[in-house]
N, C-alpha and C positions, 0 to 999 in steps of 0.2 A: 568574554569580552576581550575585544584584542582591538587593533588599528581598525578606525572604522571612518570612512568618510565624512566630511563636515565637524565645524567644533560642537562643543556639547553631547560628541557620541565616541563611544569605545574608550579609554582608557589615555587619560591625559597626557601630555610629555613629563610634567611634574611628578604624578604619581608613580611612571617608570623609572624617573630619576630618581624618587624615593626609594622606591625597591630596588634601585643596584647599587644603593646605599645601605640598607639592611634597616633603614625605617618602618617599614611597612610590615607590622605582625602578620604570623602567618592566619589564614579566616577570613584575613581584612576585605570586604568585596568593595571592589571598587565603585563611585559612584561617577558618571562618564560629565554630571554639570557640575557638583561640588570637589573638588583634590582635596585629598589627603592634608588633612592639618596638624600643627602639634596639640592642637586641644582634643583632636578624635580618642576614641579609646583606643584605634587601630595603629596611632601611631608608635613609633620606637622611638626613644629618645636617646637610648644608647647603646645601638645595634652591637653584639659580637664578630668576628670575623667569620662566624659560621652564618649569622645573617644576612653578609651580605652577598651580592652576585660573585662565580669568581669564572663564569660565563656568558656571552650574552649570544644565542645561539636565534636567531631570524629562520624561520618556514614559510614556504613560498608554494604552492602547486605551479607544476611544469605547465599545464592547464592554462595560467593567467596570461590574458593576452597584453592587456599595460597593468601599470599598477598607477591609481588613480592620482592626480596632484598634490591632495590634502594628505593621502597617504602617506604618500614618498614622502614628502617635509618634516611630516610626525615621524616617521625614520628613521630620516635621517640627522635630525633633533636627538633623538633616542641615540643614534649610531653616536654624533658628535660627545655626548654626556658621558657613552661608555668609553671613547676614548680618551675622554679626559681623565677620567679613574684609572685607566689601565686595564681596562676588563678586554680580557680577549673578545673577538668575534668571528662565527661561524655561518655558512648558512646551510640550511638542506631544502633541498630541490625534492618535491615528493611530486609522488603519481607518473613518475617517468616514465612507467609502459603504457599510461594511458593519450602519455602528449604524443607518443612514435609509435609506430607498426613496427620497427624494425628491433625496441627494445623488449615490443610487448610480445613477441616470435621469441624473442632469446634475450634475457635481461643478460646477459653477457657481451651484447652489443652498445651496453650504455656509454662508454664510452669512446666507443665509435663513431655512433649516432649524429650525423651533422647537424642535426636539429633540436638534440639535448643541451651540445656543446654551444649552440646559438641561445638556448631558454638562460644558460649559466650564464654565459657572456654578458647577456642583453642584464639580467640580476646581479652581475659584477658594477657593468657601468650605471646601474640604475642608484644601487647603494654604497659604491666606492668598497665593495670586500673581495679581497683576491681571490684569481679562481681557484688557490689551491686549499681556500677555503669554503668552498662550496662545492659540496658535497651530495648527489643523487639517490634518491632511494627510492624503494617500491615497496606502496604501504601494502600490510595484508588484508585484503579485502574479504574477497571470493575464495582463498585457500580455503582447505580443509585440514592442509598438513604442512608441518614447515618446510621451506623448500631451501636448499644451501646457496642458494643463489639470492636470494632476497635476505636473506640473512647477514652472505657478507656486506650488502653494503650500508644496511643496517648497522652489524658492529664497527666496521670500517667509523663511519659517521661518532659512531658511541666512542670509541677507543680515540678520536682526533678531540670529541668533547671531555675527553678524563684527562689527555696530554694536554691540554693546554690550561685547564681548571689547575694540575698537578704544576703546571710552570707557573702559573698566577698565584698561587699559595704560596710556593718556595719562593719566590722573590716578594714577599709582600714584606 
């Protein structure tokens, strides 16, 4: 259950607020008509700093042509809450070689690609995250063997979510 169109479906704005607060036990499943109360078993009343977010990292397919109204709003509700805590934010752009021919011929041309750099662009001004935090990758689908090129941009990705997780701790 993730951002889902219309209210009463996918995962409240309150109950992600709870979770990058460290309220939310881990198990807890979401209910998309009832949020997270303090009376639930689910809830934390006195989260640890290891419970709470110290990332708030958004996935997006290169694939999606808009992102729908209800969505965006729930997002960016979500996006506003994490900035108000301090939690960094990131995003990753996935299926890159599927939205271009030209990265899906050579994932070395990702960011070359005029039309990657317009999918990140158009997901910059959609959610207000700069584009040097958004980030491209290409899921492993159809592999059979790891390939070093999909990998780096994999770790690339991994290694921008542990430097800033590592900056959000040190300053907490």
């Amino acid at each position: 259950m993730g951002l889902e169109d219309g209210s009463g479906r996918g995962t409240s704005v309150e109950d992600i607020k709870l979770a990058l607060n460290g309220h939310v036990k881990e198990g807890h499943k979401f209910n998309p008509v009832s949020p997270l109360s303090r009376a639930d078993p689910g809830y934390s009343p006195s989260p640890s700093a290891d419970d709470k977010v110290h990332v708030l990292v958004w996935v997006c397919s290169a694939n999606i042509i808009y992102i729908n109204a209800s969505v965006l709003k729930k997002a960016l509700d979500m996006r506003e809450a994490a900035r108000h805590m301090g939690i960094p934010q990131l995003a990753i752009v996935t299926e890159v070689d599927e939205a271009c021919g030209q990265t899906d011929r050579d994932l070395k041309n990702v960011y070359k690609s005029k039309h990657i750099k317009k999918k990140m662009a158009d997901f910059s001004s959609a959610l207000g995250i700069p584009l040097n935090c958004i980030l491209p990758v290409k899921n492993y689908c159809k592999e059979t063997f790891l390939e070093d090129d999909v990998d780096s941009l994999i770790l690339n990705a991994l290694r921008l979510m542990i430097d800033m997780g590592d900056d959000f701790i040190n300053n907490m």
